[in-house]
N, C-alpha and C positions, 0 to 999 in steps of 0.2 A: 153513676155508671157501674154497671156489672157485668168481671169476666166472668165469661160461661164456657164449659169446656164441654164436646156437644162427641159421640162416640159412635159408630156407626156399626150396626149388623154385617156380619159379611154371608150373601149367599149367593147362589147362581146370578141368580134375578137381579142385584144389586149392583151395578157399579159404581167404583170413587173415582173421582178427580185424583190424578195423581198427590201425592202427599198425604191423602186424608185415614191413609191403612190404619194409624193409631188415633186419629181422631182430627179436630176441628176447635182453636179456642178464636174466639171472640168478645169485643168489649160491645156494649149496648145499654141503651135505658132498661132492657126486659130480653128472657129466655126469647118468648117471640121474635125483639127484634134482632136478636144477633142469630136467630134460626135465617129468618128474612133475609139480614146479609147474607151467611153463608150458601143462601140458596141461590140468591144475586149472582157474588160472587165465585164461588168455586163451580157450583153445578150449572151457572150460564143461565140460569132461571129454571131449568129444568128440574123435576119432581126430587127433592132429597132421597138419598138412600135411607133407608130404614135407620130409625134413629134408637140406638141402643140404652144410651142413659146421657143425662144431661145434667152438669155440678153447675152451678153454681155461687158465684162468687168464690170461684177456684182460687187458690194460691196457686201461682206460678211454680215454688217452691218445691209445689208436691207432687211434681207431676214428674215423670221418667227424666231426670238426669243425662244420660246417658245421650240420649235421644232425642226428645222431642224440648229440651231447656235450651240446648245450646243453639235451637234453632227456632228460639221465641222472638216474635217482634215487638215493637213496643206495647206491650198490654195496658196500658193505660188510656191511649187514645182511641178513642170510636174507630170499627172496624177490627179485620181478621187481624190476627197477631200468629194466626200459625194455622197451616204451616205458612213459610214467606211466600213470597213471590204473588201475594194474593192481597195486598195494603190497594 
């Protein structure tokens, strides 16, 4: 399994699902498939937002403190870990 932390463009043309303004992590066998999820689950299946850059095999660790750590779900298990409300 690999977290992927997946970051989205912001322009007119684009909207996010609430939460996604810093971005999107997910656990999955491949970038593909936690793209898959997130597009499942946050966008409703609907066409992703333009996709900025995508880590990984993120550490959790290294990601904004502040922000988006204290509001990480369990990254270990298959599915979104962030933001919540989306397991």
């Amino acid at each position: 399994m690999k977290r992927s932390w997946i970051t989205f463009e912001s322009s007119k043309n684009d909207t996010h699902p609430f939460g996604v303004e810093d971005g999107a992590g997910a656990t999955a066998l491949s970038n593909e498939r936690a793209l898959s999820t997130i597009q499942e689950q946050l966008f409703d299946g609907d066409n992703l937002s333009t996709i900025g850059k995508i880590l990984e095999n993120v550490g959790v660790s290294k990601l904004d403190a502040n922000h988006i750590r204290r509001d990480v779900g369990g990254p270990v298990s298959p599915g979104i870990w962030y933001p919540l409300g989306y397991q």
